[in-house]
C-alpha positions as CSV (number, residue, x, y, z in Angstrom):
1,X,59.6,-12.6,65.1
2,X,60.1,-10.4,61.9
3,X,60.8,-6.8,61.5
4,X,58.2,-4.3,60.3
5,X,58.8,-1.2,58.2
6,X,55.9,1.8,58.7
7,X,54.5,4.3,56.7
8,X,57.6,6.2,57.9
9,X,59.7,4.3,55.2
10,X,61.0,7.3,52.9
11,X,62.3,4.0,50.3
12,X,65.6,5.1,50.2
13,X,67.1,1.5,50.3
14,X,69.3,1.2,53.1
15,X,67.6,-1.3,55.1
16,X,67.7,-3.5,52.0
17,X,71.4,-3.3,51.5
18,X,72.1,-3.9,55.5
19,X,69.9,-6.9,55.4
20,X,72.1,-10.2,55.3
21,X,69.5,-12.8,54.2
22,X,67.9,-10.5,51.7
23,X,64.5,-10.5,53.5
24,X,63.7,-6.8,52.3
25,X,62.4,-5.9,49.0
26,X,60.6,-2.6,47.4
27,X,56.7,-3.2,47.8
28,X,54.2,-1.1,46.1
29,X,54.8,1.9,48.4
30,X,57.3,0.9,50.6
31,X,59.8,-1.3,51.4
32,X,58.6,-4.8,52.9
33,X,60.5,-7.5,55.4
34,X,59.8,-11.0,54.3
35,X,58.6,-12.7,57.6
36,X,59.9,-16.0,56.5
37,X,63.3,-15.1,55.4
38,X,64.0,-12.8,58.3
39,X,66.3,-14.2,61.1
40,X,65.3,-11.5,63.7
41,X,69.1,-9.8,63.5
42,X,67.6,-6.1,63.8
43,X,70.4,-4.7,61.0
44,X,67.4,-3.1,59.2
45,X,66.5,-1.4,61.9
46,X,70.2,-0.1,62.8
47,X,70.3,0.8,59.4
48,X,67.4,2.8,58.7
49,X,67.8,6.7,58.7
50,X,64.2,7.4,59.1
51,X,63.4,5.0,62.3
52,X,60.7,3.1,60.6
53,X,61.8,-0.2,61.2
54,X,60.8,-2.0,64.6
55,X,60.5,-5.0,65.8
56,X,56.8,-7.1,65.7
């Protein structure tokens, strides 16, 4: 099951850089998880300072 980033995202990168199968990219407002790339590992959501990752 993917991650899912909120409207909470403030799109200050980290989760991209902490994500090790470069499932995260800049969307049109936010950043977005790829559900078919990510593996489920939760790094993203370790990694982001505003807590608006979480799991699906």
């Amino acid at each position: 099951m993917a991650h899912k980033i909120s409207d909470a995202c403030v799109c200050c990168g980290a989760c991209e850089a902490t994500c090790p199968v470069n499932a995260i990219s800049l969307g049109e407002t936010t950043y977005v998880v790829d559900p078919d790339v990510c593996v489920d590992c939760g790094a993203c959501e370790d990694g982001c300072p505003a807590g608006a990752i979480t799991a699906e």
